[in-house]
C-alpha positions in Angstrom: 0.0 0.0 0.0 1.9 3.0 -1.2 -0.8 5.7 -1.0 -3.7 6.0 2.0 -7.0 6.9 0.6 -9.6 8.7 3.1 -13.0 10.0 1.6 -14.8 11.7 4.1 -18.4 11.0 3.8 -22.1 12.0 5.3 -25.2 10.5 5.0 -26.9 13.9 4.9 -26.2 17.5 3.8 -25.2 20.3 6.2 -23.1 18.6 8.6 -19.9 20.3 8.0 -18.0 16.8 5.5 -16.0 19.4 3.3 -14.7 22.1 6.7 -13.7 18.7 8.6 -12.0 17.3 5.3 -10.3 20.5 4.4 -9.1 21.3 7.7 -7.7 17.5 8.3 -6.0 17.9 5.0 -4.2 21.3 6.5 -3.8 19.3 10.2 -1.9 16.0 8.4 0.3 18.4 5.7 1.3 20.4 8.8 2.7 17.2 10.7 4.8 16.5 7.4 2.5 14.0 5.4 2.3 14.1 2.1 -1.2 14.8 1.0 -3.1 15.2 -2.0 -7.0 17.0 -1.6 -9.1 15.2 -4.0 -12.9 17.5 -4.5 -15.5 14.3 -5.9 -18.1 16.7 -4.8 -19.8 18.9 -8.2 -20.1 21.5 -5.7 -16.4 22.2 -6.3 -16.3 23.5 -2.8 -13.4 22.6 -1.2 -11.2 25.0 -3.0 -12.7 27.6 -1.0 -11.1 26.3 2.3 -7.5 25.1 1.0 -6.4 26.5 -2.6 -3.8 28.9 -2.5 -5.6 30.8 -5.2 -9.4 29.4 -5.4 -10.4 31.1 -8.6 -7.7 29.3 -10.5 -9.9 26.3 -9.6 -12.6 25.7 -12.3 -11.0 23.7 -14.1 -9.8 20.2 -12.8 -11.3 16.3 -12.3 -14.3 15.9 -14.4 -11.9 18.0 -17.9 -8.4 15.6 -17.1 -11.2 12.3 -17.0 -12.9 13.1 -20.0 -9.2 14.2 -21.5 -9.6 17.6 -22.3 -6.4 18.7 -20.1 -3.8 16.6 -18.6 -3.7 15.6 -14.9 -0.4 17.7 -14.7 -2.7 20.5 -15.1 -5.6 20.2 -12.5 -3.5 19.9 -9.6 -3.3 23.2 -7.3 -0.9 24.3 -4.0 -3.1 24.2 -1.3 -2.8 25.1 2.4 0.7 23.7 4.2 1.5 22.5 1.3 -0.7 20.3 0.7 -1.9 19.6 -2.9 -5.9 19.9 -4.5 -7.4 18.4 -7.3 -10.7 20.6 -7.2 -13.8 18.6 -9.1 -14.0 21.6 -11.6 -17.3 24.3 -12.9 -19.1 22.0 -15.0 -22.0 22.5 -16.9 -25.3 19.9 -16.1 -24.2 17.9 -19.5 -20.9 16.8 -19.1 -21.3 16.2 -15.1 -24.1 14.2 -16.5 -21.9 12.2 -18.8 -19.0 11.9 -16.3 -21.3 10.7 -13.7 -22.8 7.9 -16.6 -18.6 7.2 -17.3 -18.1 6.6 -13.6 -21.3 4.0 -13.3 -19.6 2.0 -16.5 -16.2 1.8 -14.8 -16.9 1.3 -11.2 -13.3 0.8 -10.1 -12.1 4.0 -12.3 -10.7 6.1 -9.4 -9.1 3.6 -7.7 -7.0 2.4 -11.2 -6.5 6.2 -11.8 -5.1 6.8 -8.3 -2.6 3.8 -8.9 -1.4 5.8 -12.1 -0.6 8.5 -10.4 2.4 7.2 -9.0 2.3 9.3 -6.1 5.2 9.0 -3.4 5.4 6.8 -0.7 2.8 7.2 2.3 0.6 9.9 0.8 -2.7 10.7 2.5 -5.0 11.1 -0.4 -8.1 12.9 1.2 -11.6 12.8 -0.7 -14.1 15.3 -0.5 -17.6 13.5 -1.4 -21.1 14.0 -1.9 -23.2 13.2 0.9 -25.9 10.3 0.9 -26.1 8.0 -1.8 -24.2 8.7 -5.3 -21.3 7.1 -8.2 -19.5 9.4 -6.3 -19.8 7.6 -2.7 -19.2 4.2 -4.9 -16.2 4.9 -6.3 -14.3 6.7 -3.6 -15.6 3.2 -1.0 -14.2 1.3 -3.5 -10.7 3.0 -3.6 -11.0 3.4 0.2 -8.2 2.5 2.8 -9.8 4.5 5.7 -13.4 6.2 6.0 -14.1 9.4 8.2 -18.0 9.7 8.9 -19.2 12.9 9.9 -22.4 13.5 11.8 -24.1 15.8 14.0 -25.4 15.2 17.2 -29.3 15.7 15.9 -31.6 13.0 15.4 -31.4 12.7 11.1 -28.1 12.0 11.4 -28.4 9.5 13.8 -31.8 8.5 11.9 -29.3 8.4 8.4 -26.4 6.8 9.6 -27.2 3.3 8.1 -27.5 4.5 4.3 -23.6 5.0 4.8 -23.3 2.1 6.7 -24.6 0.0 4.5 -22.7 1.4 1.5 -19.3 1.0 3.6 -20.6 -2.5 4.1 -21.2 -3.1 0.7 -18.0 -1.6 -1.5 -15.2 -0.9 1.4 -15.1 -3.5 4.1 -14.8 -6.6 2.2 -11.8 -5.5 0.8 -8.6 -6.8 2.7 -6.7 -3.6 1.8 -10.0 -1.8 4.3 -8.4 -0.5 7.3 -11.8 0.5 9.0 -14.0 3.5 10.1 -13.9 5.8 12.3 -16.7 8.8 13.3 -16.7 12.8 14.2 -19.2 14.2 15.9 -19.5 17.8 14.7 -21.0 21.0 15.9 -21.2 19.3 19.6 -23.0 21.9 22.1 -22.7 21.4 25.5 -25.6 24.2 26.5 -28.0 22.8 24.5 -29.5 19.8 26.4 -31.1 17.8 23.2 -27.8 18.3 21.5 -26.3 16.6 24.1 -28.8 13.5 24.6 -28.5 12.7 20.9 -24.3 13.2 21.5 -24.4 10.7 24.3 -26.2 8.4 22.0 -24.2 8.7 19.0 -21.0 8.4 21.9 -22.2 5.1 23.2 -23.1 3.8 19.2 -19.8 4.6 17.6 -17.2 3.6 20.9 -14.7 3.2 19.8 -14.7 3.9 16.3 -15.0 7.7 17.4 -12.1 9.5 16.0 -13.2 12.6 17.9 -15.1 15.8 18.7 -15.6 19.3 16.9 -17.7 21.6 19.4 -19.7 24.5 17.8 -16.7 27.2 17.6 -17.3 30.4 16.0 -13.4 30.1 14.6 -15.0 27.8 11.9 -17.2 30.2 10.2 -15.0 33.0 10.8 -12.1 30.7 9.2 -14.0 29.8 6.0 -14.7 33.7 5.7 -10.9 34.5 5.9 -10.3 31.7 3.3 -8.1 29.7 5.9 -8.1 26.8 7.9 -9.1 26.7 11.3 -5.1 26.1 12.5 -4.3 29.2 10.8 -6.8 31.8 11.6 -7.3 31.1 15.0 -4.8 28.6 16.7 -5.4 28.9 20.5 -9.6 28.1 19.6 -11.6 25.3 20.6 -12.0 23.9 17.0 -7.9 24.1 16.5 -7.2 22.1 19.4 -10.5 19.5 18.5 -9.1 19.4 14.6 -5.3 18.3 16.1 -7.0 15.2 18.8 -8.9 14.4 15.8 -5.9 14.3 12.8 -3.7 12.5 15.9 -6.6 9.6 16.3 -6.8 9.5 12.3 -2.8 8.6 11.9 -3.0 6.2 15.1 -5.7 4.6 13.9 -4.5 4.0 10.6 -1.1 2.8 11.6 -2.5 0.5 14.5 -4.9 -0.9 11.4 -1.9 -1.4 9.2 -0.1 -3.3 12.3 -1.9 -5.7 12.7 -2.7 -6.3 8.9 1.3 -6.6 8.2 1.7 -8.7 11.9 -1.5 -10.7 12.7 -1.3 -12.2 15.8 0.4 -15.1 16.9 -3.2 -16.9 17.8 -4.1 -16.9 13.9 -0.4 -18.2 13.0 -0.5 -21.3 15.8 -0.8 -24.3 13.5 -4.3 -26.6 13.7 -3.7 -28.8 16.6 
């Protein structure tokens, strides 16, 4: 395994998928990591948290698949140095016909990925579509290591299955699939329902939770500044709860790795 693909994926709209993806992408380029932003979202939104220069950003995925520019040209420097290939301002027809190319080739990114030849232990981060969509499919079936985001309200709790089921279906038969793990976003202590549905979701995902985000006023303001979270406001709530989260991300995806290179001496003892 020479690259580590994440998408991070929601089984509803509105829960903050794209902030927590950008902002993980700044979080693991900033410890070192070699990472590569990858927008599978037509919303092409993720520029607007990482790309050095966003408006430079409407071209990129859907015109290097359909060959009308080569890959060479759709990647962008993004935040720590991390690298974006944004999804690109398409037009209802050809996001139509790529969507139609990606149903025909279901394993399309993950071959493309491989061609890349990217170096050695990069984190290649995907920006999705939430619920159901070729997008989902293709970026499960390229996946080493899923990040779900939720809220703490009762549709995503209500939702969380549709994902479930879909990370059942394409990711975690593979034996390349590291596993799951789950952030809880927009947490707020003061709000009692908020925390009643958070103590659910707490007790449901232990201890696939990867972490925390509580309802920060750094996040909005960061996304108006056009910078990350780290950036704009280090000493904040949402810096510190972006840091626990990329730590639990790279421990859980080495601990996974582990034990798939070194499986335990129990399943090596020969049948007696």
């Amino acid at each position: 395994m020479t690259m580590v693909v994440i998408p991070v994926i929601s089984s509803k709209g509105g829960v903050g998928k794209t902030t927590i993806a950008a902002n993980l992408c700044t979080a693991l380029a900033q410890r070192g990591r070699q990472v590569l932003a990858i927008d599978l979202d037509p919303q092409n939104a993720l520029r607007f948290h990482i790309a050095n220069e966003p408006q430079d950003c409407d071209s990129g995925l859907v015109e290097a698949a359909t060959g009308l520019i080569p890959w060479a040209h759709t990647i962008r420097p993004a935040s720590a140095g991390a690298m974006l290939l944004p999804f690109g301002d398409v037009d209802d027809e050809r996001q139509i016909s790529f969507e139609q190319q990606l149903a025909r080739h279901p394993g399309w990114l993950a071959e493309t990925l491989q061609r890349f030849g990217l170096p050695e232990g990069t984190l290649v981060l995907l920006d999705t579509p939430p619920g159901a969509s070729v997008y989902l499919q293709q970026a499960l079936r390229a996946a080493h290591f899923g990040v779900v985001t939720v809220l703490a309200d009762a549709g995503s709790f209500a939702t969380l299955p549709i994902v479930e089921r879909m990370i059942g279906k394409y990711a975690s038969p593979r034996a390349d699939y590291l596993g799951t793990g789950y952030v809880v976003n927009q947490v707020d202590p003061g709000k009692r329902l908020n925390n009643d549905v958070f103590e659910m979701l707490r007790q449901r995902l232990r201890p696939e939770l990867l972490g925390v985000l509580h309802l920060d006023q750094a996040v909005p303001e960061a996304l108006a500044s056009a910078s990350p979270v780290q950036r704009y406001a280090p000493m904040s709530q949402a810096a510190e709860d972006f840091s626990s989260c990329t730590e639990r991300v790279l421990e859980r995806i080495e601990t996974a790795r582990q034990a798939a290179a070194f499986p335990s001496l129990r399943t090596m003892e020969p049948n007696r």
